[in-house]
CHARMM-style PDB file with segment names, atoms N, HN, CA, C and O in Angstrom:
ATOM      1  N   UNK     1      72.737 211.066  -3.993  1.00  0.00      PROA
ATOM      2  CA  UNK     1      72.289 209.923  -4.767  1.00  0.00      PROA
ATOM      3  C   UNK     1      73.021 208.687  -4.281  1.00  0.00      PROA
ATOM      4  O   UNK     1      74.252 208.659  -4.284  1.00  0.00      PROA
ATOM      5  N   UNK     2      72.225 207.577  -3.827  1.00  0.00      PROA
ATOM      6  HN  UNK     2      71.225 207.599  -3.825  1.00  0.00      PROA
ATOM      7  CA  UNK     2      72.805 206.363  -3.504  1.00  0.00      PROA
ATOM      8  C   UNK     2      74.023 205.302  -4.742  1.00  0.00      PROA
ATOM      9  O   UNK     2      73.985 205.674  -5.915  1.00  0.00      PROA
ATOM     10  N   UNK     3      74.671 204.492  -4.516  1.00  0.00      PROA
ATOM     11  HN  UNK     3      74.702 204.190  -3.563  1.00  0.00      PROA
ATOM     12  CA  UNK     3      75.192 203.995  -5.375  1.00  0.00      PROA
ATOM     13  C   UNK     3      73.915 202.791  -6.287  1.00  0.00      PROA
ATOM     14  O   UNK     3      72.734 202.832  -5.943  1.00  0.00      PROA
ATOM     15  N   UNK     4      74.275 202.039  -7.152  1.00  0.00      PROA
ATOM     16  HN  UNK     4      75.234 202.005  -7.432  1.00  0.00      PROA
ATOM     17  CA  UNK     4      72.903 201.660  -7.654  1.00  0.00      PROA
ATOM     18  C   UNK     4      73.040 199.910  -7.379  1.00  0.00      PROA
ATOM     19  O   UNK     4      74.147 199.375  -7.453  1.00  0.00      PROA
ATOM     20  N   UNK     5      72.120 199.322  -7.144  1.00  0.00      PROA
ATOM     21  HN  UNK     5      71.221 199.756  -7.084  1.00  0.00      PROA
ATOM     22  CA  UNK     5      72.103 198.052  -6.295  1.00  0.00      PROA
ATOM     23  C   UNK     5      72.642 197.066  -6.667  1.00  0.00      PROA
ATOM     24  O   UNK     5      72.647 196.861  -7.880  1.00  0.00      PROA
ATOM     25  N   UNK     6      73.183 196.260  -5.916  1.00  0.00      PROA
ATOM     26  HN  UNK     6      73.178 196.427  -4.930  1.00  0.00      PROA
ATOM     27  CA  UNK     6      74.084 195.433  -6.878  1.00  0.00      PROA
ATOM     28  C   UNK     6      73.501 193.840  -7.279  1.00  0.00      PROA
ATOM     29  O   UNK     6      72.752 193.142  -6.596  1.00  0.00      PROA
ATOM     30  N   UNK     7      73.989 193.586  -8.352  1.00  0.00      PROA
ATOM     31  HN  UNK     7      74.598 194.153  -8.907  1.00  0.00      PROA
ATOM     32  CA  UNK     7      73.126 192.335  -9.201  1.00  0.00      PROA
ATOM     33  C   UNK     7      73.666 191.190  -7.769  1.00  0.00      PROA
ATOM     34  O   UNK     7      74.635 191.165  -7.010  1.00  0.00      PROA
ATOM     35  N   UNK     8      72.844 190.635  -7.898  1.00  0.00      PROA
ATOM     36  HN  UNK     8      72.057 190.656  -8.514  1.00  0.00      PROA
ATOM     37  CA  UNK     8      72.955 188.713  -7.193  1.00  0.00      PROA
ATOM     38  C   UNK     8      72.541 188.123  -8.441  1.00  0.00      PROA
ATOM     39  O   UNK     8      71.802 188.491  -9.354  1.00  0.00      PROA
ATOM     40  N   UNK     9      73.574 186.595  -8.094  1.00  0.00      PROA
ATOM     41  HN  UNK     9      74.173 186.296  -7.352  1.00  0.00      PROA
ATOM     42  CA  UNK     9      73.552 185.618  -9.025  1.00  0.00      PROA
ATOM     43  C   UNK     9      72.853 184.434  -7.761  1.00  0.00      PROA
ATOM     44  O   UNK     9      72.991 184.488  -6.539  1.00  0.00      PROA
ATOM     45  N   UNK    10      72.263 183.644  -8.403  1.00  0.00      PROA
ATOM     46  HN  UNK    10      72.150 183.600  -9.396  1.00  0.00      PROA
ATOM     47  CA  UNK    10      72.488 182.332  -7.067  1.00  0.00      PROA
ATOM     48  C   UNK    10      73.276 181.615  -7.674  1.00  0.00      PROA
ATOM     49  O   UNK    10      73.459 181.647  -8.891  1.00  0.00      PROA
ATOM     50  N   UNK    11      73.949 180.726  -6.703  1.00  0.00      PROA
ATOM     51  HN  UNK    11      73.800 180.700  -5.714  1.00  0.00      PROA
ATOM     52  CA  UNK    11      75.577 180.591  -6.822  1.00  0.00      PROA
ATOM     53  C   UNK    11      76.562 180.832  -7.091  1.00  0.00      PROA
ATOM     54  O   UNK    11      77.607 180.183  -7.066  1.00  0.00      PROA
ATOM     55  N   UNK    12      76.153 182.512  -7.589  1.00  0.00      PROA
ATOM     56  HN  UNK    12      75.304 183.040  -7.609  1.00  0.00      PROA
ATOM     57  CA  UNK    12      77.638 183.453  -7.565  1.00  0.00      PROA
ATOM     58  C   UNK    12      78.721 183.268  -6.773  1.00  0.00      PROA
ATOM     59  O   UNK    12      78.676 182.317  -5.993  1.00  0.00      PROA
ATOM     60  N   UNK    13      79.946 184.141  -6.795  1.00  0.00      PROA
ATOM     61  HN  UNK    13      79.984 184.914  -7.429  1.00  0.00      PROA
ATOM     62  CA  UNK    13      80.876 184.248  -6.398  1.00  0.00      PROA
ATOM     63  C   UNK    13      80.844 185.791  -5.925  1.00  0.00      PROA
ATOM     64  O   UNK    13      80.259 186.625  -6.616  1.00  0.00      PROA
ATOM     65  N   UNK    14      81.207 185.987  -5.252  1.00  0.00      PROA
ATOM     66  HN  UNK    14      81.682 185.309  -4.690  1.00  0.00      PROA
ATOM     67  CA  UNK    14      81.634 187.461  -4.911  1.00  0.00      PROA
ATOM     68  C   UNK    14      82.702 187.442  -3.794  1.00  0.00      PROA
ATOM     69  O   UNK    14      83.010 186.494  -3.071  1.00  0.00      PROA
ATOM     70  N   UNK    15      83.187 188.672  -3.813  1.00  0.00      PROA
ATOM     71  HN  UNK    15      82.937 189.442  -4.400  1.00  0.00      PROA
ATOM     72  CA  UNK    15      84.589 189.543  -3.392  1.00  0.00      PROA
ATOM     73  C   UNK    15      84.301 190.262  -2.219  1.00  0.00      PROA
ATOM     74  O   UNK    15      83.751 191.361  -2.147  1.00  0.00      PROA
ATOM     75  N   UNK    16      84.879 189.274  -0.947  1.00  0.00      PROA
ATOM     76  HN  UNK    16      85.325 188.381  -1.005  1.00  0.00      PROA
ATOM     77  CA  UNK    16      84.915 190.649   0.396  1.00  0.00      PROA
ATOM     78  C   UNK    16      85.906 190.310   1.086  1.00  0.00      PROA
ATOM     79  O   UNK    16      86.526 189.273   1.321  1.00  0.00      PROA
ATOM     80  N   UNK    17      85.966 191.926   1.517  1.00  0.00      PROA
ATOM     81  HN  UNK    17      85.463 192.769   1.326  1.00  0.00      PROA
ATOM     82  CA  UNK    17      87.289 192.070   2.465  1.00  0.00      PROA
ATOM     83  C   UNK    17      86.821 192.404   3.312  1.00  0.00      PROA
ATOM     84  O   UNK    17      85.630 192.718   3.311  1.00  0.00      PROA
ATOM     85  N   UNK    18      87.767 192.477   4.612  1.00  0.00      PROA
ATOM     86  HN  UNK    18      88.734 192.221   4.613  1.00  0.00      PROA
ATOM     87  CA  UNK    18      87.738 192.498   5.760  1.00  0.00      PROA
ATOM     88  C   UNK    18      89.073 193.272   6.118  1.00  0.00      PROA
ATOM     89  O   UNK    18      90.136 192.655   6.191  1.00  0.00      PROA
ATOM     90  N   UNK    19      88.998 194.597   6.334  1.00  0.00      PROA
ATOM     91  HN  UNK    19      88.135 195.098   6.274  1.00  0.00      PROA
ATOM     92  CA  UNK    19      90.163 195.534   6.130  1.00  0.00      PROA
ATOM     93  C   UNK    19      90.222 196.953   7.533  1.00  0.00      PROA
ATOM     94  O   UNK    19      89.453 197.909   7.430  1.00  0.00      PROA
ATOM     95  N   UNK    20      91.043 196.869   8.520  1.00  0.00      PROA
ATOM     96  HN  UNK    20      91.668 196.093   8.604  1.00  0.00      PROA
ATOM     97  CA  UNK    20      90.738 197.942   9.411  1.00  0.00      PROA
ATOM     98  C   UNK    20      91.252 199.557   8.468  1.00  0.00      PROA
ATOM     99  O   UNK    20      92.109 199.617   7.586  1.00  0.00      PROA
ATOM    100  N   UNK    21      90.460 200.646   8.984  1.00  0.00      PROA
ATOM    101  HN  UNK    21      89.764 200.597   9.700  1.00  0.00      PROA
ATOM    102  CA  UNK    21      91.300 201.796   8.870  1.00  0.00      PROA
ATOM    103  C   UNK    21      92.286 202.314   9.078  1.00  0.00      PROA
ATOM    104  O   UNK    21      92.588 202.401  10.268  1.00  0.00      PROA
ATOM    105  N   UNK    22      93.193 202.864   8.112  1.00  0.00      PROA
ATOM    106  HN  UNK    22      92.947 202.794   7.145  1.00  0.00      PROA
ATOM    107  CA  UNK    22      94.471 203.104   7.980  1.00  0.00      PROA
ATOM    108  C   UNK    22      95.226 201.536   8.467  1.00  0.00      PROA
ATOM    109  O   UNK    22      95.977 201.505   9.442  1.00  0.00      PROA
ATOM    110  N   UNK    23      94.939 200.393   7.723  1.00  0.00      PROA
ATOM    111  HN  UNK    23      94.330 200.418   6.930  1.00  0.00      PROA
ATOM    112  CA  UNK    23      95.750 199.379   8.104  1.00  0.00      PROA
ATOM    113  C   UNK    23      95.566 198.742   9.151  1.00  0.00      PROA
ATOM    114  O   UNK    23      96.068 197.654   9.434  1.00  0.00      PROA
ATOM    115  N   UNK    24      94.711 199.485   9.898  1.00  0.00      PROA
ATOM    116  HN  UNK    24      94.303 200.368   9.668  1.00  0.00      PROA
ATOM    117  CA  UNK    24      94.742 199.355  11.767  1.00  0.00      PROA
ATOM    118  C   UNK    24      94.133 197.553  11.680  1.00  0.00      PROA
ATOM    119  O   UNK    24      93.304 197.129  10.875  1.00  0.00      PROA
ATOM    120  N   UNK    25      94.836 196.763  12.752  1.00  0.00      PROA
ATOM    121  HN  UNK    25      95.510 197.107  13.406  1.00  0.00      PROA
ATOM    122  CA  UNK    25      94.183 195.646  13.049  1.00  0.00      PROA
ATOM    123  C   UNK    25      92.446 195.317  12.929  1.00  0.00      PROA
ATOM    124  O   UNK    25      91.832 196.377  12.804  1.00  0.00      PROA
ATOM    125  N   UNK    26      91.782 194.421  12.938  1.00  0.00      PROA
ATOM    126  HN  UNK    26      92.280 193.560  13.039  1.00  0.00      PROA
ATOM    127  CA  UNK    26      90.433 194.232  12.730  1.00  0.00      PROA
ATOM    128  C   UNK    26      89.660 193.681  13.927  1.00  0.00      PROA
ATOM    129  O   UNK    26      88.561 194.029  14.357  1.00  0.00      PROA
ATOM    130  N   UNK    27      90.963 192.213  14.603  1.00  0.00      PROA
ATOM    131  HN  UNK    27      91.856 191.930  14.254  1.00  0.00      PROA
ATOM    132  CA  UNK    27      90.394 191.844  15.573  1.00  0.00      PROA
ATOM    133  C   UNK    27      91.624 191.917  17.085  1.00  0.00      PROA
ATOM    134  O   UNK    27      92.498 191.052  17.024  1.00  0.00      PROA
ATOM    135  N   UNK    28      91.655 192.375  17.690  1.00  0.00      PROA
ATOM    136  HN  UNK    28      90.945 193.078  17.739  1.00  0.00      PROA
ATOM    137  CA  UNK    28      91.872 192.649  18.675  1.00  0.00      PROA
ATOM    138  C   UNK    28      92.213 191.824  20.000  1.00  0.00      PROA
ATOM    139  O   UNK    28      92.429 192.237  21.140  1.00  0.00      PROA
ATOM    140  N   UNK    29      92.196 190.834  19.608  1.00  0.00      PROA
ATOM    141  HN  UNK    29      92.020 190.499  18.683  1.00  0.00      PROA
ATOM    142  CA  UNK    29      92.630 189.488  20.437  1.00  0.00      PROA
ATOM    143  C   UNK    29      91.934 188.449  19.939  1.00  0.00      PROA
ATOM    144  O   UNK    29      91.135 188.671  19.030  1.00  0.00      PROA
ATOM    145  N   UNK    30      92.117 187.072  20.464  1.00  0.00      PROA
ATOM    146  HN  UNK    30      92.767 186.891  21.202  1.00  0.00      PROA
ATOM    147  CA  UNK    30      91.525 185.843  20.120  1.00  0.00      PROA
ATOM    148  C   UNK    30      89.921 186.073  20.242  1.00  0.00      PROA
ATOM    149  O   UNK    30      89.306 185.450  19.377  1.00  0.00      PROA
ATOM    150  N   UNK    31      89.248 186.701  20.974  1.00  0.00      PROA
ATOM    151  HN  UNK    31      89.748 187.207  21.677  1.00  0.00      PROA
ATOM    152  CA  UNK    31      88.102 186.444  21.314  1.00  0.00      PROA
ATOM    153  C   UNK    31      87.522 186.830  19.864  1.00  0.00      PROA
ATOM    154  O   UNK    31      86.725 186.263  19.117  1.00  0.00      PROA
ATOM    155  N   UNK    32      88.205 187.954  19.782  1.00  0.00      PROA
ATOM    156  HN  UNK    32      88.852 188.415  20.389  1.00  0.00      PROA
ATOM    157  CA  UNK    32      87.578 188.930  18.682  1.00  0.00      PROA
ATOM    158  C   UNK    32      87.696 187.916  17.651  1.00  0.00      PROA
ATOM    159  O   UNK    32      86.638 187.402  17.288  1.00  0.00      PROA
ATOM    160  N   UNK    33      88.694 187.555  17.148  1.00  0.00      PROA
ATOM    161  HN  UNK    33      89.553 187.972  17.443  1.00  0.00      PROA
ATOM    162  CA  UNK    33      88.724 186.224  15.862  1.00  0.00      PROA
ATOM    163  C   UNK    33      87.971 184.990  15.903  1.00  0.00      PROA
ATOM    164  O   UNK    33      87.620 184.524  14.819  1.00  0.00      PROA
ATOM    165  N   UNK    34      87.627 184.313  17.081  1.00  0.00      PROA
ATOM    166  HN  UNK    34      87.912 184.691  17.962  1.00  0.00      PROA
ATOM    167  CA  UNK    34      86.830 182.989  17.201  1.00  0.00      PROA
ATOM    168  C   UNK    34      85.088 183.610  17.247  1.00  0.00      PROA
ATOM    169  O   UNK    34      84.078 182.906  17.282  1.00  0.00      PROA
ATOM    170  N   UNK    35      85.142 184.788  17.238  1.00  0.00      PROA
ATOM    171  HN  UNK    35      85.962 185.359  17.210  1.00  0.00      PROA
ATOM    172  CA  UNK    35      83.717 185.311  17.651  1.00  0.00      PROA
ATOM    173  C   UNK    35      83.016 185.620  16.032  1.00  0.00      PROA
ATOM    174  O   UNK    35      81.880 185.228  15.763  1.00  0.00      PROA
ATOM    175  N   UNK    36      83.905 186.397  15.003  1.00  0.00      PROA
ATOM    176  HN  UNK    36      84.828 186.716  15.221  1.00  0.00      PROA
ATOM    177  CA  UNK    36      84.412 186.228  13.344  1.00  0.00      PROA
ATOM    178  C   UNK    36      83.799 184.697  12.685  1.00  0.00      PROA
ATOM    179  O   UNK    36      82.770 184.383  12.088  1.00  0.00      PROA
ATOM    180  N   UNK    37      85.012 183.973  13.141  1.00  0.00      PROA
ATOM    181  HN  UNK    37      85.848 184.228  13.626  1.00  0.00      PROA
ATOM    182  CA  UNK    37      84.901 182.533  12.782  1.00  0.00      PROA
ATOM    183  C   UNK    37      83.511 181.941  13.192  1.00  0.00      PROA
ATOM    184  O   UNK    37      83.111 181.163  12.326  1.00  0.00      PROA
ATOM    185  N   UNK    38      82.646 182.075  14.263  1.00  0.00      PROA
ATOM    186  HN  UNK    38      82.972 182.706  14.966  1.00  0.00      PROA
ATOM    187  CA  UNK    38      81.674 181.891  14.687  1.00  0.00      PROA
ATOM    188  C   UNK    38      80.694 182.335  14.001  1.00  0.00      PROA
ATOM    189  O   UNK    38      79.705 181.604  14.044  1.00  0.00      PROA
ATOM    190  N   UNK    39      80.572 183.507  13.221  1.00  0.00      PROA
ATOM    191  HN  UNK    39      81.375 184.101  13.186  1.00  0.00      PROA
ATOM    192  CA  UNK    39      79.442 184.138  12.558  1.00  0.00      PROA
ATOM    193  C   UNK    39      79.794 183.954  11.022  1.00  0.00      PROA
ATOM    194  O   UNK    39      78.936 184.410  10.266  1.00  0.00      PROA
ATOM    195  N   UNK    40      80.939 183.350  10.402  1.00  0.00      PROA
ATOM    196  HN  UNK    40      81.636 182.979  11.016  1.00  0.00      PROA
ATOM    197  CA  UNK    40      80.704 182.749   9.401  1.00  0.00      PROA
ATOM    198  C   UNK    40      80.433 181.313   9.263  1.00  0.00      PROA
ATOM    199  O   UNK    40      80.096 180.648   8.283  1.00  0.00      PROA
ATOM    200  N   UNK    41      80.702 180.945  10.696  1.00  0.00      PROA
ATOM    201  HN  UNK    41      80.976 181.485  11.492  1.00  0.00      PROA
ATOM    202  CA  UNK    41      80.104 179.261  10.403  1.00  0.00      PROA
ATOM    203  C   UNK    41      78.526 179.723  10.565  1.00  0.00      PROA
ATOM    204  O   UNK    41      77.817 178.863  10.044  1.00  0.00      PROA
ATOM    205  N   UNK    42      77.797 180.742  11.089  1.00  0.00      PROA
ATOM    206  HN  UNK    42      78.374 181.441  11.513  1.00  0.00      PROA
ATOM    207  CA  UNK    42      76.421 180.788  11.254  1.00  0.00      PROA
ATOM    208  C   UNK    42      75.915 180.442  10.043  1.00  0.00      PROA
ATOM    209  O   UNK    42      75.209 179.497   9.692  1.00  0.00      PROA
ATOM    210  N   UNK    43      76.611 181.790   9.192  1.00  0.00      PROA
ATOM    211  HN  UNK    43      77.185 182.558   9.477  1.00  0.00      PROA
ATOM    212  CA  UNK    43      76.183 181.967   7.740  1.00  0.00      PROA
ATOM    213  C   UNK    43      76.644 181.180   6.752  1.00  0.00      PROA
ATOM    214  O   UNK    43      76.308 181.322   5.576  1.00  0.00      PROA
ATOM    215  N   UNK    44      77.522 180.217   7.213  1.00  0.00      PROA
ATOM    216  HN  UNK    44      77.795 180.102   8.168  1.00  0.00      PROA
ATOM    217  CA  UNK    44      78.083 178.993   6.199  1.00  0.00      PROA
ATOM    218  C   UNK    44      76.223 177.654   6.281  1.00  0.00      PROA
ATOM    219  O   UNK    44      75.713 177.151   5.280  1.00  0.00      PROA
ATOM    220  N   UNK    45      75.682 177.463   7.815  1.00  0.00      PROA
ATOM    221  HN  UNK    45      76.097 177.872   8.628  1.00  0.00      PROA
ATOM    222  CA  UNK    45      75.062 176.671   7.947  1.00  0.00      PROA
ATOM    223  C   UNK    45      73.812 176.909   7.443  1.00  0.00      PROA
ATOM    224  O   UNK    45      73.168 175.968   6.981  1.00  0.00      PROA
ATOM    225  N   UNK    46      73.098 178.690   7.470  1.00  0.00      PROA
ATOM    226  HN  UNK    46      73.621 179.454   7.846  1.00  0.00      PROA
ATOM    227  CA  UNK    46      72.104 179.258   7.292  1.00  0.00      PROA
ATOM    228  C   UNK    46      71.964 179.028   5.905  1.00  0.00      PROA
ATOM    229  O   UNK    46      71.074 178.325   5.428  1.00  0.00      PROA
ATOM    230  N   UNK    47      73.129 179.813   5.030  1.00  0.00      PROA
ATOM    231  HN  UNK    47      73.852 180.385   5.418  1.00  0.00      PROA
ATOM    232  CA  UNK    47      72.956 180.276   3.744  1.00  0.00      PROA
ATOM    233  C   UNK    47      73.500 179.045   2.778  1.00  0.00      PROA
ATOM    234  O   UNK    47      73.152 179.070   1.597  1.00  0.00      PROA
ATOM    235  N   UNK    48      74.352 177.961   3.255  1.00  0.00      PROA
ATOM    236  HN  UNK    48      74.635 177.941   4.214  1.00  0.00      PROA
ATOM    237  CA  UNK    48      74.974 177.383   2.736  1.00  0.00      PROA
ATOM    238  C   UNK    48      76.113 177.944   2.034  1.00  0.00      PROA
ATOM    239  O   UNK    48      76.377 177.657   0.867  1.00  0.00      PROA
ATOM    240  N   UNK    49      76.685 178.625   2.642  1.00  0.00      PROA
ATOM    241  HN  UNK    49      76.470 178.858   3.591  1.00  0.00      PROA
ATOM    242  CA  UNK    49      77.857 179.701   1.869  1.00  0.00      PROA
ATOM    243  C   UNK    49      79.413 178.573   2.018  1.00  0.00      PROA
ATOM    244  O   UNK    49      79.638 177.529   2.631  1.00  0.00      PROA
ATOM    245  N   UNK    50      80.003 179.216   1.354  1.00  0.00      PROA
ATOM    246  HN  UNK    50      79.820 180.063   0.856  1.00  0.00      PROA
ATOM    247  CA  UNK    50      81.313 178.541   1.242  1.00  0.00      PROA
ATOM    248  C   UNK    50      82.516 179.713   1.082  1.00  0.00      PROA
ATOM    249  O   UNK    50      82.670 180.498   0.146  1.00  0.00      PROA
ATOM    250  N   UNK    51      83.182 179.593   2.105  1.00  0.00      PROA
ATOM    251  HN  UNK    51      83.057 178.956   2.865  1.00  0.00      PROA
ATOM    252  CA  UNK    51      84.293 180.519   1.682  1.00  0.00      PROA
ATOM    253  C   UNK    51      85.635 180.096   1.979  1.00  0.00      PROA
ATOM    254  O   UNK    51      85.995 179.281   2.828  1.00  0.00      PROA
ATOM    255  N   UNK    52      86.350 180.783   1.135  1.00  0.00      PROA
ATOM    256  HN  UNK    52      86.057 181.445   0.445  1.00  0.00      PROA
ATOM    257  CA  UNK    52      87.571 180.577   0.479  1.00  0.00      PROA
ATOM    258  C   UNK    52      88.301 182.088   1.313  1.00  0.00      PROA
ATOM    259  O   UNK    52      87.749 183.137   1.645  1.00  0.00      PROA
ATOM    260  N   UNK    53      89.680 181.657   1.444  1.00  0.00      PROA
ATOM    261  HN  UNK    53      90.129 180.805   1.174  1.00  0.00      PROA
ATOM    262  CA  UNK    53      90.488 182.916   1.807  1.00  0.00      PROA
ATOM    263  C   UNK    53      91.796 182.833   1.685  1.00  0.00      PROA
ATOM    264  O   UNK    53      92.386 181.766   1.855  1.00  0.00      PROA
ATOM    265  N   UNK    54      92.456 184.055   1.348  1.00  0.00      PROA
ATOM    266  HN  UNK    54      91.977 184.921   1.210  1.00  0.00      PROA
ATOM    267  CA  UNK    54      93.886 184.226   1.033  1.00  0.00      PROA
ATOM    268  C   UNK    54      94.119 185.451   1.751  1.00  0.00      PROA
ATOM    269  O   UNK    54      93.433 186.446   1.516  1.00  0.00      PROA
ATOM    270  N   UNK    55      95.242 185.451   2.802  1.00  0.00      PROA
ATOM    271  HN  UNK    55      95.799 184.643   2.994  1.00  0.00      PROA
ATOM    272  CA  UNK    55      95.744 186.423   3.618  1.00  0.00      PROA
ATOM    273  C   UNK    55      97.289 186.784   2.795  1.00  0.00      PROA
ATOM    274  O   UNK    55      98.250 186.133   2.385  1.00  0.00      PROA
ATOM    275  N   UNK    56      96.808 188.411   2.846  1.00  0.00      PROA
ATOM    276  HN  UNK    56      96.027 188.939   3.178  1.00  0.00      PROA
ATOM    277  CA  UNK    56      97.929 188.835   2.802  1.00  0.00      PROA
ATOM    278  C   UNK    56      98.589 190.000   3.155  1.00  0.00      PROA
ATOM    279  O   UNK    56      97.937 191.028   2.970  1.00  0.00      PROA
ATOM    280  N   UNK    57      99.817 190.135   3.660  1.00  0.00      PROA
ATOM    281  HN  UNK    57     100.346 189.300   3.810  1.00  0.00      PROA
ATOM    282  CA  UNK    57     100.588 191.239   3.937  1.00  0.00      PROA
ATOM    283  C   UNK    57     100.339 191.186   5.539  1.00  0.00      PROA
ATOM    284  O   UNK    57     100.225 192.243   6.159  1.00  0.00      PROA
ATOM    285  N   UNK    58     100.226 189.453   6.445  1.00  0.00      PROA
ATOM    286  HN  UNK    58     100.319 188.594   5.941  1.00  0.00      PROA
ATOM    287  CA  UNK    58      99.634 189.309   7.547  1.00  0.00      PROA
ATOM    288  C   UNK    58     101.699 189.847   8.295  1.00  0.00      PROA
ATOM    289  O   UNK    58     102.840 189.524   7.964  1.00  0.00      PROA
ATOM    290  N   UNK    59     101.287 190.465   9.015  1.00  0.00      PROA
ATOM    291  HN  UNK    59     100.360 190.728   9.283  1.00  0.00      PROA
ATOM    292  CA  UNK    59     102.438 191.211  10.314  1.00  0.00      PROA
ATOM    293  C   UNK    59     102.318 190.877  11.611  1.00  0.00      PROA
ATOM    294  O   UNK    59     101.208 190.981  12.132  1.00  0.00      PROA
ATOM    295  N   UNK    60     103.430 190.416  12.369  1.00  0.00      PROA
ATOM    296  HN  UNK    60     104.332 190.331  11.946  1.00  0.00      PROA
ATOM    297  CA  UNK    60     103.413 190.285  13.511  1.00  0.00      PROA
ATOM    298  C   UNK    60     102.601 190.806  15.066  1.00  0.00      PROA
ATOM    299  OT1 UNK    60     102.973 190.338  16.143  1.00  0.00      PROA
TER     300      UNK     60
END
């Protein structure tokens, strides 16, 4: 059985992470991060989205 679909608001707010397995890094060098940054400015221009972010527990 699937989980059950989740409500949209328009102009909601919602909650995402961006989290590797077991802790493991996500992006893998610069390319990998400006390439990230690139596909939320897509979806910032497309959707008109706005996002907000707080890093934490960032390690050397």
């Amino acid at each position: 059985m699937g989980r059950p679909l989740r409500i949209e608001f328009e102009d909601g707010f919602y909650h995402i992470t961006s989290r590797g397995n077991e802790r493991k890094k996500i992006f893998l060098d610069d390319y990998d991060r400006k390439k990230f940054l690139e596909f939320l400015k897509e979806y910032h221009l497309k959707f008109r989205a706005v996002f907000h972010c707080f890093i934490m527990g960032v390690r050397p």
